[in-house]
C-alpha positions as a Markdown table, in Angstrom:
| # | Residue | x | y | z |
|---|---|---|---|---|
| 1 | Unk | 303.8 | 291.4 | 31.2 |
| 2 | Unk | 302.5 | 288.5 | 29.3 |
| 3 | Unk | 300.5 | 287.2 | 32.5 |
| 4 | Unk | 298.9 | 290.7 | 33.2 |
| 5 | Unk | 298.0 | 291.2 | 29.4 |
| 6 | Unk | 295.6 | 287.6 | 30.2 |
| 7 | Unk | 294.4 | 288.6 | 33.4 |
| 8 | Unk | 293.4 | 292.1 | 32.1 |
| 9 | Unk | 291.8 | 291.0 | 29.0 |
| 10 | Unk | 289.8 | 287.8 | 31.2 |
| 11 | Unk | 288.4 | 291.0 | 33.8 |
| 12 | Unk | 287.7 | 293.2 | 31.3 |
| 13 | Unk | 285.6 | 290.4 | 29.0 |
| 14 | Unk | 284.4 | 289.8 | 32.1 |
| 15 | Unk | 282.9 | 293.2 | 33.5 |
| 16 | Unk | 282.2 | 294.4 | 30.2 |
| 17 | Unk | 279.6 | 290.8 | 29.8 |
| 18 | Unk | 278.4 | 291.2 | 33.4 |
| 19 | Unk | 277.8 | 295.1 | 33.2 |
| 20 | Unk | 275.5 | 294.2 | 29.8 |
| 21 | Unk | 273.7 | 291.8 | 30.8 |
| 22 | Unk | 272.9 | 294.2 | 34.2 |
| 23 | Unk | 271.8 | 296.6 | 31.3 |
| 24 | Unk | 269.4 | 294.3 | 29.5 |
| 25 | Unk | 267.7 | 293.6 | 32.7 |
| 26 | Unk | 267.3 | 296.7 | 33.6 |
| 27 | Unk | 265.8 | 297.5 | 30.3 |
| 28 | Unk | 263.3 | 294.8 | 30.3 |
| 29 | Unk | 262.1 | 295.8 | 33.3 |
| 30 | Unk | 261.8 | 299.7 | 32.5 |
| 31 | Unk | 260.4 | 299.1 | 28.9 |
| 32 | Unk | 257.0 | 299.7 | 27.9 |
| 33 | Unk | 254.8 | 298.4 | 25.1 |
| 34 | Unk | 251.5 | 300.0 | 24.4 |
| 35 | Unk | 248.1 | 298.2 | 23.5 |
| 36 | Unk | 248.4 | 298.8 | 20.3 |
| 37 | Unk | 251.8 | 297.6 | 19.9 |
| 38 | Unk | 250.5 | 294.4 | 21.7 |
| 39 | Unk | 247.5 | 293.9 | 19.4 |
| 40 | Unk | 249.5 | 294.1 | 16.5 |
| 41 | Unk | 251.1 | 290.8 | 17.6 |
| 42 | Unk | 248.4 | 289.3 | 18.9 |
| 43 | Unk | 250.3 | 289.4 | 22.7 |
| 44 | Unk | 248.6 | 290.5 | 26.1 |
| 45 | Unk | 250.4 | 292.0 | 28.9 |
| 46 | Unk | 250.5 | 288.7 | 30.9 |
| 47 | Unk | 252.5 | 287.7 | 28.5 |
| 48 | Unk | 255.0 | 290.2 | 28.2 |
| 49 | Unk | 255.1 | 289.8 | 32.4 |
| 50 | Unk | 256.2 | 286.7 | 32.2 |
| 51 | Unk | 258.8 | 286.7 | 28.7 |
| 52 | Unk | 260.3 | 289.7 | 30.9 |
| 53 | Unk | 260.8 | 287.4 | 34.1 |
| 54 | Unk | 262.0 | 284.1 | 31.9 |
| 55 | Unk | 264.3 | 286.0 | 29.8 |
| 56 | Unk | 265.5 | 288.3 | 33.7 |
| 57 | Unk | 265.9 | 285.2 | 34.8 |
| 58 | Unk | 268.4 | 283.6 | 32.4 |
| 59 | Unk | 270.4 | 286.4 | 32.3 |
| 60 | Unk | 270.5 | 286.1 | 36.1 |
| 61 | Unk | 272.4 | 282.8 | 35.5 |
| 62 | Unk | 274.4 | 284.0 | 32.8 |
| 63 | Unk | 275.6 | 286.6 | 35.3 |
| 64 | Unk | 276.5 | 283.8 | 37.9 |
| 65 | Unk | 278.4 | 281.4 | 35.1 |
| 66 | Unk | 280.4 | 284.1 | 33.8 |
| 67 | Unk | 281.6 | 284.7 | 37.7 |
| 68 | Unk | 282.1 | 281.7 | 38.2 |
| 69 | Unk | 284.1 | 281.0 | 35.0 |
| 70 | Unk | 285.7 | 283.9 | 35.2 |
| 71 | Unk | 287.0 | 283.1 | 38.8 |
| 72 | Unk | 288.1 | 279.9 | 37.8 |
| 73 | Unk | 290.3 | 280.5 | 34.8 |
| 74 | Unk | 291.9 | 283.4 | 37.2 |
| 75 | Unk | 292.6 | 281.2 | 40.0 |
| 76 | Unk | 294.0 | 278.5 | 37.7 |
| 77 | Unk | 296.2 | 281.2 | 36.5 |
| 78 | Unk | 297.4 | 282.8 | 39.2 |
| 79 | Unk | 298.0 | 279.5 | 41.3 |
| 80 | Unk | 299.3 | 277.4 | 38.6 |
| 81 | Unk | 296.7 | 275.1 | 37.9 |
| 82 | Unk | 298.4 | 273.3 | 34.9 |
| 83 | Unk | 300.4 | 271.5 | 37.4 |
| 84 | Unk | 297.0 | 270.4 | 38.9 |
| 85 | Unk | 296.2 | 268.7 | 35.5 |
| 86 | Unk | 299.2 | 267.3 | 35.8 |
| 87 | Unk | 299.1 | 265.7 | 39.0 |
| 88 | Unk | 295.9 | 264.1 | 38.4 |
| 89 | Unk | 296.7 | 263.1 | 34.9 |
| 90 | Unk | 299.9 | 261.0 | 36.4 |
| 91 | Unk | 297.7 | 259.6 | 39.3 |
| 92 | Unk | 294.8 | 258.3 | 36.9 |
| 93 | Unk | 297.0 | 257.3 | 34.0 |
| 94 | Unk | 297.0 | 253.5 | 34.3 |
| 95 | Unk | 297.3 | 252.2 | 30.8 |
| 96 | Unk | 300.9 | 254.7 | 30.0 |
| 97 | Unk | 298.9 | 257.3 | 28.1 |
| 98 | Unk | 300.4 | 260.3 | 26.3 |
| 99 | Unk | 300.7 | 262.5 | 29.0 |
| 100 | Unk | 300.0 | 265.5 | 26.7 |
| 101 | Unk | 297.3 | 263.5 | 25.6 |
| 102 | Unk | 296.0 | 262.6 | 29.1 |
| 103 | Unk | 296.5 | 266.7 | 30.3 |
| 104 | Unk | 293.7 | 267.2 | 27.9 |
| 105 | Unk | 291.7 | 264.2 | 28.8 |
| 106 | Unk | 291.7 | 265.3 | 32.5 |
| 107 | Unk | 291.2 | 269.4 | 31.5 |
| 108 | Unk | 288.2 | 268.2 | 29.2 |
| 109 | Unk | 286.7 | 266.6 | 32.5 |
| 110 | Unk | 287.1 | 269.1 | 34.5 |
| 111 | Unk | 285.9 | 272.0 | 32.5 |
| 112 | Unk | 282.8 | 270.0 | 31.2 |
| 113 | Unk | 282.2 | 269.2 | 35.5 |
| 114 | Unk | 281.8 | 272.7 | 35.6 |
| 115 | Unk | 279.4 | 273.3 | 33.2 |
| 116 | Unk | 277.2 | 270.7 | 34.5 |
| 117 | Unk | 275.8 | 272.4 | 37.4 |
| 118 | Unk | 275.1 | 275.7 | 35.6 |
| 119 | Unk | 273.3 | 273.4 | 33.3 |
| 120 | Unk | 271.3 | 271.8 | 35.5 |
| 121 | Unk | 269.8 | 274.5 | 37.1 |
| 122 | Unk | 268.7 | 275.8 | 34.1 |
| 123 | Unk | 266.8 | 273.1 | 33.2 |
| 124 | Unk | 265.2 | 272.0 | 36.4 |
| 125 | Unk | 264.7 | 275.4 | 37.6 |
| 126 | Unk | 264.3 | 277.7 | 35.0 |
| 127 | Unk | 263.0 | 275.9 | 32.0 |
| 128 | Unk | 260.7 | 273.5 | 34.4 |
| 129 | Unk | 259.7 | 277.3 | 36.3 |
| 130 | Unk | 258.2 | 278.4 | 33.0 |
| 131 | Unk | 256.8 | 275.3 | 31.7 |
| 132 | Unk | 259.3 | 274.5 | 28.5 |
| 133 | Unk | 261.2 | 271.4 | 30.3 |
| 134 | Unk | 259.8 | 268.0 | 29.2 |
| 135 | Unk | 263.2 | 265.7 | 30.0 |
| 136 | Unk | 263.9 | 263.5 | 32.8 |
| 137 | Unk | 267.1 | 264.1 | 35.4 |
| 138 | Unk | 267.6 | 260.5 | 34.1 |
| 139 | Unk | 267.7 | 261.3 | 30.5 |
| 140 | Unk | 269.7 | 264.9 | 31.4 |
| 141 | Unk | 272.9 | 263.1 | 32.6 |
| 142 | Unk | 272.3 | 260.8 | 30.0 |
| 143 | Unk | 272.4 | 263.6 | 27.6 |
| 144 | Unk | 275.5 | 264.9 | 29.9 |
| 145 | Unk | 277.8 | 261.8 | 29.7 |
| 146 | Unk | 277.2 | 261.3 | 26.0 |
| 147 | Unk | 278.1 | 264.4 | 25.2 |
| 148 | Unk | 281.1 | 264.1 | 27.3 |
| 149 | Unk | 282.3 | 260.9 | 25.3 |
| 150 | Unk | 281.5 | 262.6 | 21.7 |
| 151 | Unk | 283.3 | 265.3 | 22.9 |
| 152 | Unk | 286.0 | 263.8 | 24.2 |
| 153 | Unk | 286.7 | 261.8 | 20.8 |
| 154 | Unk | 286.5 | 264.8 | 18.8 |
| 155 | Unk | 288.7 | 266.8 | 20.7 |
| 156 | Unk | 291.4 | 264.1 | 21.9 |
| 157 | Unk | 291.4 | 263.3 | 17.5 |
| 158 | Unk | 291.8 | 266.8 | 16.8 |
| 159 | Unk | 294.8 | 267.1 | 19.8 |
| 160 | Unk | 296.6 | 263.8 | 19.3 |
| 161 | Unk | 296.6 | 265.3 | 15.4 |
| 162 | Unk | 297.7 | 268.5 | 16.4 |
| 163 | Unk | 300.1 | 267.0 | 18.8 |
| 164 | Unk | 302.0 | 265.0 | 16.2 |
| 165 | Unk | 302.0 | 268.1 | 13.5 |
| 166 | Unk | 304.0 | 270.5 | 15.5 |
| 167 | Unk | 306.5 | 268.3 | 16.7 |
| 168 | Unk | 306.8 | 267.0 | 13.2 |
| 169 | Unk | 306.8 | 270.8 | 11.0 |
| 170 | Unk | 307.8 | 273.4 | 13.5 |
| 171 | Unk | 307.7 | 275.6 | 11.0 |
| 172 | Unk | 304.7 | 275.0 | 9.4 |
| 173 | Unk | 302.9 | 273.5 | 11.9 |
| 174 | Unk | 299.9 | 276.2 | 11.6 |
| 175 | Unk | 299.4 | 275.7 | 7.8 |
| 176 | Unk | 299.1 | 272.0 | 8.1 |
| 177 | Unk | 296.8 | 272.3 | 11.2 |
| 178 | Unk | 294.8 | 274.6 | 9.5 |
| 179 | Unk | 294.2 | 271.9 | 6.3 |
| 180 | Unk | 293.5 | 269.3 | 8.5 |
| 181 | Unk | 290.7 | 272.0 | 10.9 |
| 182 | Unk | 289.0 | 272.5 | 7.4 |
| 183 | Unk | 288.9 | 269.4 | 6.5 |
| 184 | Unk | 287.9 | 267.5 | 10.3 |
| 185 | Unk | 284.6 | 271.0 | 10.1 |
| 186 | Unk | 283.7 | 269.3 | 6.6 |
| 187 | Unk | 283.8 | 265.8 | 7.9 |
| 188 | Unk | 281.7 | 266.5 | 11.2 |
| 189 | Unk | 279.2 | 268.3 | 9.1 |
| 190 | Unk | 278.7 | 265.7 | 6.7 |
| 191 | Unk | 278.4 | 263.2 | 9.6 |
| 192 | Unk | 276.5 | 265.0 | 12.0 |
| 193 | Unk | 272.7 | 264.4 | 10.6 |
| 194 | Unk | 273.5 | 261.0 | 9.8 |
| 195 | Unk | 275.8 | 259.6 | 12.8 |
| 196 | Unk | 275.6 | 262.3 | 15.7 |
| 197 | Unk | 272.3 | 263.6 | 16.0 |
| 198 | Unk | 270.2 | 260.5 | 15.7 |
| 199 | Unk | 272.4 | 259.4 | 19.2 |
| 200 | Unk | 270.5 | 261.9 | 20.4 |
| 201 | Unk | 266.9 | 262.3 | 18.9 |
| 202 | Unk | 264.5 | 260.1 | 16.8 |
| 203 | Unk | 264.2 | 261.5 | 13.2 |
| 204 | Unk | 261.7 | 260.2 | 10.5 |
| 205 | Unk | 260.2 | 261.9 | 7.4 |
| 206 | Unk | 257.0 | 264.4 | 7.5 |
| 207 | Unk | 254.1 | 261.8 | 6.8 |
| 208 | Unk | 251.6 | 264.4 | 6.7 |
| 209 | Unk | 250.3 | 264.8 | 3.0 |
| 210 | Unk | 249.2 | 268.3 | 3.5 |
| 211 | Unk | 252.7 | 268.7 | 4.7 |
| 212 | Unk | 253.9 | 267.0 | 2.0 |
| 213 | Unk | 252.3 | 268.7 | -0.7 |
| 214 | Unk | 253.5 | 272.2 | 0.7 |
| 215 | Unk | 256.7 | 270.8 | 0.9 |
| 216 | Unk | 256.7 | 269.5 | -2.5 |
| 217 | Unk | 255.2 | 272.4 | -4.5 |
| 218 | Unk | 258.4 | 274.6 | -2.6 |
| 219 | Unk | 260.6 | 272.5 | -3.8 |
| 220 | Unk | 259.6 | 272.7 | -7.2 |
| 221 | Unk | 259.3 | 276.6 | -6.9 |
| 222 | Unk | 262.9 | 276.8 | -5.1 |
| 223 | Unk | 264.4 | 274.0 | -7.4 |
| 224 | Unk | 265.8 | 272.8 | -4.3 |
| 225 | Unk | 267.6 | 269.3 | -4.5 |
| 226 | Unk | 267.7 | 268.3 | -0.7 |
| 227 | Unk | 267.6 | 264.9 | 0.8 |
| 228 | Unk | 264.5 | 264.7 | 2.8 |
| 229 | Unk | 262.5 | 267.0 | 5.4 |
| 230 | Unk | 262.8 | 265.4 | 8.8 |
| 231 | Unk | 260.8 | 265.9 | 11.8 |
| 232 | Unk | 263.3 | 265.6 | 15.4 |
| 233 | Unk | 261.1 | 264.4 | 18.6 |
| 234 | Unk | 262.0 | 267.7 | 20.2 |
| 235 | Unk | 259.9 | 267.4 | 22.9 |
| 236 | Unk | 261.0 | 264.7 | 24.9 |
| 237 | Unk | 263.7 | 267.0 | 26.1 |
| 238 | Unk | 261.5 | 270.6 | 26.1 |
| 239 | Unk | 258.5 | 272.6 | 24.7 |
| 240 | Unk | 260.6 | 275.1 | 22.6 |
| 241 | Unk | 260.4 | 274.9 | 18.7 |
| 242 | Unk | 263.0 | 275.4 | 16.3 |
| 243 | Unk | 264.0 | 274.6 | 12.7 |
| 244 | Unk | 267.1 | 274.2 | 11.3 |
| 245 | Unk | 269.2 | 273.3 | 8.2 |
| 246 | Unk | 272.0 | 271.0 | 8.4 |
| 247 | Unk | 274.0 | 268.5 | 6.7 |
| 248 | Unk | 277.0 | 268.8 | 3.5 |
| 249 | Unk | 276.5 | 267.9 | 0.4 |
| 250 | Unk | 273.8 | 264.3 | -0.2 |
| 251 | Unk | 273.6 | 264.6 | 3.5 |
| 252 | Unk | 271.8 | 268.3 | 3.6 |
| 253 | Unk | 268.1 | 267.8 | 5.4 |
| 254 | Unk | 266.2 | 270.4 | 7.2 |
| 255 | Unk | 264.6 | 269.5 | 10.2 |
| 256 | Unk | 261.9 | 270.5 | 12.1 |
| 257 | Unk | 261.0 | 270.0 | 16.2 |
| 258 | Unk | 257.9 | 267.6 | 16.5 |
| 259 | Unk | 256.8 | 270.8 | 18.7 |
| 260 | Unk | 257.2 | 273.2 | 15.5 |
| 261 | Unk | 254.6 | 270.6 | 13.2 |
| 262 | Unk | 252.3 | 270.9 | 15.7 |
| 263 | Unk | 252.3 | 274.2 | 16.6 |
| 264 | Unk | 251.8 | 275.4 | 13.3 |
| 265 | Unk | 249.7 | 274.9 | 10.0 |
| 266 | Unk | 250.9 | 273.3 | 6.7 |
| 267 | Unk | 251.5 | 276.6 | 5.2 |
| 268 | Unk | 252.9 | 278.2 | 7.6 |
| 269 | Unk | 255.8 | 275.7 | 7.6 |
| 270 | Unk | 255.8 | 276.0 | 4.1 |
| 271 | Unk | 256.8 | 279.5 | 4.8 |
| 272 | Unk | 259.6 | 278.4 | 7.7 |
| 273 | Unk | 260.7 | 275.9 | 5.2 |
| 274 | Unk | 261.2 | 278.4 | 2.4 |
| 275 | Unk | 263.2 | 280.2 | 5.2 |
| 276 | Unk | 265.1 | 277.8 | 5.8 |
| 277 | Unk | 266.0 | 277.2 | 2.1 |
| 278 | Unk | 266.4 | 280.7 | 1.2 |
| 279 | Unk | 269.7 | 280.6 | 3.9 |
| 280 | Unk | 270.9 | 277.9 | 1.4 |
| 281 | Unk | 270.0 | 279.4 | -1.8 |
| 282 | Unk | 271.5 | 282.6 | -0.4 |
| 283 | Unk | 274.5 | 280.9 | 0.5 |
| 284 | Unk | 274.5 | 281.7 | 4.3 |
| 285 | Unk | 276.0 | 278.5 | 4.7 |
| 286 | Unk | 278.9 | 278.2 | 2.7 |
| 287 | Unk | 279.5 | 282.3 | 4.4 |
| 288 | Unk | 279.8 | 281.3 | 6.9 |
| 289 | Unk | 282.2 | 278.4 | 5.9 |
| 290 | Unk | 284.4 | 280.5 | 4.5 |
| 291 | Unk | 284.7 | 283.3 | 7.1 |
| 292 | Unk | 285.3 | 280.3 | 9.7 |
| 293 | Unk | 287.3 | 279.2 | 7.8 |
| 294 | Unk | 289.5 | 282.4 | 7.0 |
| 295 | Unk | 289.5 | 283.6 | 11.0 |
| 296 | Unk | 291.0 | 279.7 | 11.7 |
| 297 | Unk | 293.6 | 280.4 | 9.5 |
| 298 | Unk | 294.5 | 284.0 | 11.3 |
| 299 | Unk | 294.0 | 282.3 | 14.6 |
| 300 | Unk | 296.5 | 279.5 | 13.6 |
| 301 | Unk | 299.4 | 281.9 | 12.3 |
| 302 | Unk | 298.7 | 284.1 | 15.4 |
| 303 | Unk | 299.2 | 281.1 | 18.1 |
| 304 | Unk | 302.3 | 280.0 | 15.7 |
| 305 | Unk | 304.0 | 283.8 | 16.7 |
| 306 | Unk | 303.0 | 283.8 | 19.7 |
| 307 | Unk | 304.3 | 280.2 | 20.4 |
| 308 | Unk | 307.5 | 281.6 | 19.2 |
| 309 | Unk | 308.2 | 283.6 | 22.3 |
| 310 | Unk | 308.8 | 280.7 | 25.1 |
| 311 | Unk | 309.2 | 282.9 | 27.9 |
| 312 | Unk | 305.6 | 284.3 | 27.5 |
| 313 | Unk | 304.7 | 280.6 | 28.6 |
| 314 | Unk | 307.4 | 280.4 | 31.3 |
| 315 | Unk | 305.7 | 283.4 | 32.6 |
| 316 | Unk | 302.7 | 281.3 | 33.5 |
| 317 | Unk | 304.8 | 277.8 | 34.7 |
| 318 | Unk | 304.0 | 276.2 | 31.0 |
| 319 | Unk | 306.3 | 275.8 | 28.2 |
| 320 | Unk | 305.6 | 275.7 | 24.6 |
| 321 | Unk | 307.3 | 271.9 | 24.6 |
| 322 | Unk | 304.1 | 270.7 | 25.8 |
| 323 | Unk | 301.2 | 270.9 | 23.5 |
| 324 | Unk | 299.0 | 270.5 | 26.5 |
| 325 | Unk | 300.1 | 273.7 | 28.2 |
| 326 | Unk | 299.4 | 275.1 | 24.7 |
| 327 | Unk | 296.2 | 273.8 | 23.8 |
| 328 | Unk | 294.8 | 274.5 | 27.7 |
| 329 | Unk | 296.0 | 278.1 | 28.1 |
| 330 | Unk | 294.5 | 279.0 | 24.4 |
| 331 | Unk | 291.4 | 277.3 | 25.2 |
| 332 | Unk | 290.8 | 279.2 | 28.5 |
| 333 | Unk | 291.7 | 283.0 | 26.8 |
| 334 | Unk | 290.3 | 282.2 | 23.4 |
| 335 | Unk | 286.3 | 282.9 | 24.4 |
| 336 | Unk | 287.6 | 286.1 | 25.9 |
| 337 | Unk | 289.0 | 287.4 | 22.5 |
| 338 | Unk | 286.2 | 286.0 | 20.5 |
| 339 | Unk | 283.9 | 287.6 | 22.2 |
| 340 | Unk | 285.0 | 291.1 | 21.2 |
| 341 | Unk | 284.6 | 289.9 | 17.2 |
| 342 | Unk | 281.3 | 288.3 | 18.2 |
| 343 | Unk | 278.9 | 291.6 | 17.3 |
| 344 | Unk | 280.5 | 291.2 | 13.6 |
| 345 | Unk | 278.8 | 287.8 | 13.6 |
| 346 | Unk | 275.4 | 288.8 | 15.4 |
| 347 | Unk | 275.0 | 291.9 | 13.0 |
| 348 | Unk | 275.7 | 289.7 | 9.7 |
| 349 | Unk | 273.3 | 286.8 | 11.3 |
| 350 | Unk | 270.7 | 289.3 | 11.7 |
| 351 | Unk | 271.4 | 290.6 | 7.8 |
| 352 | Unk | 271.0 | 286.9 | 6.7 |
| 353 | Unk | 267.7 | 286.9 | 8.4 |
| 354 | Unk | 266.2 | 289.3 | 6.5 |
| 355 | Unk | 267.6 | 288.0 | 3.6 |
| 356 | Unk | 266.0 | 284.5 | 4.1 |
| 357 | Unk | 262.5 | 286.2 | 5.1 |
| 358 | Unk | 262.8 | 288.2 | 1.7 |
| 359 | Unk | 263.1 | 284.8 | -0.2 |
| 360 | Unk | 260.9 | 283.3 | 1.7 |
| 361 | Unk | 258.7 | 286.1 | 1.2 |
| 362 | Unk | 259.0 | 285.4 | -2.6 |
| 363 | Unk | 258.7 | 281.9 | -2.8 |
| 364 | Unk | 255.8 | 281.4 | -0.2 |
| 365 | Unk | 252.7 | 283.5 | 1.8 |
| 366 | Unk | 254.5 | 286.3 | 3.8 |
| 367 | Unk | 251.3 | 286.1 | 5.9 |
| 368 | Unk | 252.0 | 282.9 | 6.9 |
| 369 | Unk | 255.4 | 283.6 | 7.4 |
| 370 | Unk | 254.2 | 286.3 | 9.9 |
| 371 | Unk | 251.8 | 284.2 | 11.7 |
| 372 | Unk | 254.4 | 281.5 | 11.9 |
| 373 | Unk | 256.8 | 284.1 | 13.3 |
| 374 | Unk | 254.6 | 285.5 | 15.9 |
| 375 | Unk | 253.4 | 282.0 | 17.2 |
| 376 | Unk | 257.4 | 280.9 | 17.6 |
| 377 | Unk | 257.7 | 284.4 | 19.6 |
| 378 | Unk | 254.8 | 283.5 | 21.8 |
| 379 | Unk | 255.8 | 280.0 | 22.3 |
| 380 | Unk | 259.3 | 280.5 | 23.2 |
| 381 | Unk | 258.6 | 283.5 | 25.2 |
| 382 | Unk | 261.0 | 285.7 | 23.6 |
| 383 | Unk | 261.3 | 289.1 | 24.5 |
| 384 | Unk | 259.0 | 292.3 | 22.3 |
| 385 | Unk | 261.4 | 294.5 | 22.8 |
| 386 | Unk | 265.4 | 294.0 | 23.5 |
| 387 | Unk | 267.7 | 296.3 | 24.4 |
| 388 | Unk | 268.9 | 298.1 | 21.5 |
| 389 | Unk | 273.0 | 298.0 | 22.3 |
| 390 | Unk | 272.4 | 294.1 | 23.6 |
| 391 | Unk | 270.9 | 293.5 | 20.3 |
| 392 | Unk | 273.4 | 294.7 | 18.7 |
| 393 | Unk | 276.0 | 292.3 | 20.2 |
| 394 | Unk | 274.0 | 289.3 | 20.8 |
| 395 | Unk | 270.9 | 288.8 | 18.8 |
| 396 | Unk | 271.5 | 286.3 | 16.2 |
| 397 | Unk | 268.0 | 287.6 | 14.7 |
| 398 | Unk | 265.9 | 290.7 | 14.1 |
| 399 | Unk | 263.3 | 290.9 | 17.1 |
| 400 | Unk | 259.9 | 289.9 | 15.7 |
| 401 | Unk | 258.4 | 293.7 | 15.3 |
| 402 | Unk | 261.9 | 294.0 | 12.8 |
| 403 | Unk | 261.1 | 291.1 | 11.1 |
| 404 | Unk | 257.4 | 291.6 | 10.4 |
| 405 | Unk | 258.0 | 295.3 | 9.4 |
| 406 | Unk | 260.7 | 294.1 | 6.9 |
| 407 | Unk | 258.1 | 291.2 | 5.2 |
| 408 | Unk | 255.2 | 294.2 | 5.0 |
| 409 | Unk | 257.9 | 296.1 | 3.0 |
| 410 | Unk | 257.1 | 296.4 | -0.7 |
| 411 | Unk | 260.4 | 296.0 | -2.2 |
């Protein structure tokens, strides 16, 4: 029963991704957006040809990796692949290794080996097709193997923790777990601008005094204390542009692409920036903290009952003695259940947007803001117009017509 509740719920996450994404390519290709709809974004129809083939042909791929993935966890299922891990963690485990510990080393490796070549083809494929990819195949696995080692300290800390909580509290193993999840999110986010993400990129502070004076009078406006404004060499790896806020507590900076400064005008990132701040000031942040936060704690108590029926794991040749079987079957079901609480998250995302454009709006030129908006748009070749029911699951933001129309409203 237990086994044919997983491989239902896997098919059906599986179809129901597959038959939207289908949708949102057939969409794109039957939509139409008039001249004057065009003109009011400053786009031409070659452009909207060719953000309608990039954005067909990443969901192409996405249609191929969820196959694939799909297939995988199924067959690893169904033919016991847990004794797989096993085998290969006892033939490669030289130095007498946890063998829990080891399940999880080998499982990492594996699942991150199949990642790799969906990843590669999107960036020397797609991205270098349509003109964004700047990095070298040298620098890609580069990128790849680090990633790989961070990932594999991170995880292994959190497991090895885990591993030694629930044999010591079997009772109350989820609560402590739970603690030590809030407080390993905490540490990583006060580490990451400071120890993670410079492995990765260059970071130095916006010299431009134009720049700086934008920046500066915001602050005052916003009464913002934040660290520093950084810019991130971007484009050694591609030609999109972003900005983001990251960072916890001293260590809070926002950061913007090296692609992003030049593409834009020192009030127009005066406007981003206020963007960016007003997801602080509105406490998007610490939201989202908290709901994390509160859906760890469900997730933890959850696994804890579930764990509590050992013959729902016999059913699948694993046993709730080993913290590997548990770790690896939750890991491959998990993204199958998220995904079905995901559209909460995109329509709340897409509420905080407006939200931070209002403030923005407030604090800085909502022209600029909308010329900033539309040359992003046109630079990362994001869609006009999106599906309206993939929207609704997906999109983390308002599509830019949306988010112009909100900034002309007079509120």
């Amino acid at each position: 029963m237990f086994f044919t509740l997983i491989m239902f719920l896997i098919i059906i996450y599986s179809a129901i991704k597959i038959l939207l994404d289908i949708h949102q390519i057939k969409y794109i290709g039957s939509v139409t957006i008039s001249n004057e709809e065009l003109n009011s974004i400053n786009l031409n129809k070659e452009y909207v040809e060719k953000s309608k083939l990039y954005n067909t042909d990443k969901l192409f791929l996405s249609i191929a990796n969820t196959l694939i993935k799909s297939l995988i966890i199924i067959l690893f299922l169904v033919f016991n692949g847990i004794t797989v891990i096993e085998d290969i963690s006892g033939m490669i485990n030289i130095f007498g290794m946890n063998n829990d510990a080891m399940n999880i080393f080998v499982f990492i490796i594996i699942m991150t080996l199949i990642d790799l070549p969906i990843s590669y083809y999107k960036t020397f494929n797609i991205e270098m097709n349509y003109g964004f990819n700047r990095q070298s195949k040298i620098l890609f696995f580069k990128d790849f193997i680090l990633s790989l080692v961070i990932s594999m300290i991170i995880f292994l800390t959190l497991f090895i923790t885990f591993h030694s909580v629930y044999n010591t509290y079997t009772e109350k193993w989820w609560l402590y777990m739970w603690v030590v999840f809030i407080i390993f999110n905490i540490f990583i986010l006060y580490l990451f601008p400071v120890v993670i993400s410079p492995l990765f990129n260059s970071f130095k502070k916006i010299d431009n005094e134009r720049i700086t004076a934008c920046i500066n009078d915001l602050v005052k406006k916003t009464n913002f204390n934040i660290s520093d404004v950084y810019v991130m060499d971007g484009s050694k790896r591609s030609s999109h542009s972003n900005a983001y806020f990251t960072g916890f507590y001293k260590n809070k900076r926002i950061v913007f692409y090296d692609t992003l400064v030049k593409l834009l005008t020192p009030n127009e990132i005066k406007s981003v920036l206020a963007h960016e701040i007003g997801h602080y000031m509105k406490k998007h942040i610490l939201q989202s903290m908290v709901i994390s936060f509160a859906l760890s704690l469900l997730f933890f108590y959850i696994s804890y009952q579930i764990i509590s029926f050992e013959f729902l794991f016999n059913q699948l040749s694993m046993t709730t003695s080993s913290t590997s079987h548990i770790v690896i079957l939750f890991s491959l079901v998990l993204p199958s259940i998220l995904y079905f609480i995901a559209p909460f998250f995109s329509v709340l995302s897409r509420k905080n947007e407006y939200e931070a454009d209002d403030y923005a709006k407030l604090h800085s030129n909502k022209n600029d803001l909308i010329t900033s908006l539309l040359k992003l748009n046109k630079e990362n070749l994001n869609l006009v117009k999106s599906s309206p029911i993939y929207s609704a699951i997906y999109n983390s933001h308002p599509t830019v017509f949306e988010r112009i129309n909100n900034l002309q409203l007079e509120k």
